[in-house]
N, C-alpha and C positions, 0 to 999 in steps of 0.2 A: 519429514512428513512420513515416518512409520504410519502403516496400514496392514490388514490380514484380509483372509477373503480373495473372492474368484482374482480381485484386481490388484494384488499385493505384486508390487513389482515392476507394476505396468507403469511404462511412461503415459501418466493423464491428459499430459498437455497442461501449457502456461499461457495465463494471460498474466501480460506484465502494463504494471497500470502507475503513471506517474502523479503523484500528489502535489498541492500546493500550499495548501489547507481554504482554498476558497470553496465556492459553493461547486464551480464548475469541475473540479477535483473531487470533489464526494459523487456528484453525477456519472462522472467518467468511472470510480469503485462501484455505484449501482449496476453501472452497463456491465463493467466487467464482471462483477458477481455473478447477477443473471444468464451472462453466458456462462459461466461458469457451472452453476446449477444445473443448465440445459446441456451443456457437452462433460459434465464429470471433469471438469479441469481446474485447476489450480490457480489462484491468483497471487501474483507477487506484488506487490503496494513498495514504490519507494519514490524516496524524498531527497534530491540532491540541488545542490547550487555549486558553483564556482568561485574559490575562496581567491582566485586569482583574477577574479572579475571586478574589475570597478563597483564599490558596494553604492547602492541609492536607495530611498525610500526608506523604507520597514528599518533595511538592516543597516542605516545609517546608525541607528540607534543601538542595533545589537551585532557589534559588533568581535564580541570575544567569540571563540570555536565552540567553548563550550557551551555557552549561550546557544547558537545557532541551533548547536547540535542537541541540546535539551528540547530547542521549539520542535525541530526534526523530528523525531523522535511523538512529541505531542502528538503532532499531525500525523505519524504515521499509526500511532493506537488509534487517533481518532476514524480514518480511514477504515480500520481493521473493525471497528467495533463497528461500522456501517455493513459491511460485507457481511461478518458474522450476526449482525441482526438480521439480515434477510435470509439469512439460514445456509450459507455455506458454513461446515464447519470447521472449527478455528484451526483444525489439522492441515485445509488443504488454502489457509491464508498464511503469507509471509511476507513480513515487514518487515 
């Protein structure tokens, strides 16, 4: 997250914000955005599971890494494209 300016350099501050890809996952990127916005700070968006976790549900069915890791991946542009529509910019969002 290169930046120039009075604040080039400066630790902004992170909010780090976990995705799922459900509804209540993009709500949690809205809160953390808007803090975001309001305190000049950063948001980190990520998407993880446990490949050593007993798989059920969804990823009965998807079950290869690279699969997963392609949905992953979905969901976390989709996150990012939520943040950056409310106008933080895509500099100070990482996925």
């Amino acid at each position: 997250m290169n930046e120039s300016g009075p604040r080039a350099g400066i630790d902004r501050g992170r909010i780090l914000v976990g995705v799922d890809g459900s509804e209540d996952g993009l709500r949690a990127v809205t809160y953390a955005s808007t803090e975001a916005l309001v305190t000049g700070g950063d948001v980190w968006i990520v998407h993880a599971i446990d490949d050593a976790a007993p798989i059920t549900g969804l990823w009965d069915i998807v079950s290869s890494p690279e699969v997963r890791r392609h949905a992953a991946d979905n969901i976390v542009a989709e996150a990012t494209a939520v943040a950056t529509g409310l106008g933080l910019p895509s500099g100070r969002v990482a996925g």
